[in-house]
C-alpha positions in Angstrom: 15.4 2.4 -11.3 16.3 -1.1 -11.9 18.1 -1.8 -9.0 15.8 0.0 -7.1 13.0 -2.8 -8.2 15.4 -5.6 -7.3 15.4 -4.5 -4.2 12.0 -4.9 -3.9 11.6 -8.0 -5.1 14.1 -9.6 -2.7 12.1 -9.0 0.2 14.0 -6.1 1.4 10.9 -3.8 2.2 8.1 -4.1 3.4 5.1 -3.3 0.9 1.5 -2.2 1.3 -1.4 -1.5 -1.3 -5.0 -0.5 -1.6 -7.8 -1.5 -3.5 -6.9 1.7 -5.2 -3.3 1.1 -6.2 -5.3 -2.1 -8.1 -7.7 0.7 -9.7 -4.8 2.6 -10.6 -3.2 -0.4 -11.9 -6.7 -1.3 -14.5 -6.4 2.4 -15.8 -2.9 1.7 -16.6 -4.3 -1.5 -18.2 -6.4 0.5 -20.0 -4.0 2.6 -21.9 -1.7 -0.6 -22.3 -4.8 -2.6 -24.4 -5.3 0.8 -26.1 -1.8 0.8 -27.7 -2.1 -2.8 -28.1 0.5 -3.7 -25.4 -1.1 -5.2 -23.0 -0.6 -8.6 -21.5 -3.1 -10.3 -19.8 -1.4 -12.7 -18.3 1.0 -10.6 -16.7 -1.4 -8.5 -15.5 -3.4 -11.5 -13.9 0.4 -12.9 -12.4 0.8 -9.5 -10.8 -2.8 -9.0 -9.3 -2.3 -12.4 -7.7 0.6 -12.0 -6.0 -0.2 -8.2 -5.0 -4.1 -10.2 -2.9 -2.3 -13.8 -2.3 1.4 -12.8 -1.0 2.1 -12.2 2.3 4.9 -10.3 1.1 1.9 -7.6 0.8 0.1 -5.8 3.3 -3.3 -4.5 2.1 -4.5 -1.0 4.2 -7.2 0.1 4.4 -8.8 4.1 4.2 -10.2 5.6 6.9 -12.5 8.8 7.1 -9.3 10.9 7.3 -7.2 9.9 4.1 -10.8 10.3 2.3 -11.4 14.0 3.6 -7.6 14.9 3.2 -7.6 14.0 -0.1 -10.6 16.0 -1.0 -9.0 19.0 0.5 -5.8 18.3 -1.9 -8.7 18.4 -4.7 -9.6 21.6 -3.7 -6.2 22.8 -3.5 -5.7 22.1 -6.9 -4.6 18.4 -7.6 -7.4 16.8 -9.5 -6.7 13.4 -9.8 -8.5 11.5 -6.9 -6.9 8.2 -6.8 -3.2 9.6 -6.2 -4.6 12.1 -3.7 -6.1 8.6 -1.8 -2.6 7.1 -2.1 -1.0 10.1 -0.9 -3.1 10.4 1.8 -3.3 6.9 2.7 1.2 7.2 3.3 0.8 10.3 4.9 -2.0 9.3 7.9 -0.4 5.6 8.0 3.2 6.8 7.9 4.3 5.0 5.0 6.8 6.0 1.6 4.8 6.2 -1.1 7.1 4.7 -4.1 5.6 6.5 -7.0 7.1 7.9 -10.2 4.5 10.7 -10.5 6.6 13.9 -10.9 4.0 16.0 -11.2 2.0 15.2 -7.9 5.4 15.6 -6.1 6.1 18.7 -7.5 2.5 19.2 -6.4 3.2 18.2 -2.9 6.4 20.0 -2.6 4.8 23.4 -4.0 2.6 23.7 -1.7 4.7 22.8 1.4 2.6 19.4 2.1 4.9 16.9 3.5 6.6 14.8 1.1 6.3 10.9 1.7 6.9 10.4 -2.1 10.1 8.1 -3.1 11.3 7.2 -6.7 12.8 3.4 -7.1 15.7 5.3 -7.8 15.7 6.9 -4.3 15.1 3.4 -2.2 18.0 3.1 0.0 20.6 0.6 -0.5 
């Protein structure tokens, strides 16, 4: 995974986010201030670079990554925000670097096409 993430940081991909990869990332806040781990100013460095870098493309949903992900709801896969990110790699054609097992078991199961890749999996 580590090399995977250096990768990443020199340049060699191009990245995109949402304004909910940055919810995702304050729930994960969340659980890190409620095992006392968190660190603010980490967490402050991070959001800036994600909204200031050019190295980072923000995209935004349309009415078709919202209804699709509502339909992977109803198939089953109840949390919302990773059915948006899904959704939002699958209609703009995008990997979606994750290291969610069980939504891409999820994805897989039930024959969805799989855009998911671990930093383990980021080519060379």
């Amino acid at each position: 995974m580590e090399e995977g993430l250096r990768r990443l940081r020199r340049g060699e991909a191009a990245l995109y986010y949402s304004q909910f990869s940055i919810l995702e990332a304050l729930w994960t806040a969340v659980r890190s201030i409620r095992r006392g781990r968190f660190n603010a100013e980490r967490f402050r460095a991070g959001l800036l670079s994600l909204t200031f870098s050019p190295r980072f493309t923000r995209i935004t949903e349309n009415v078709e990554v919202y209804t699709e992900a509502l339909k992977l709801y109803e198939m089953g896969h109840e949390d919302l925000i990773d059915n948006i990110l899904y959704q939002d790699s699958r209609v703009f054609d995008l990997k979606f670097l994750t290291l969610d097992e069980e939504l891409r078991e999820f994805i897989r199961g039930r024959g969805l096409r799989d855009t998911t890749i671990t930093p383990e999996e980021l080519p060379l």
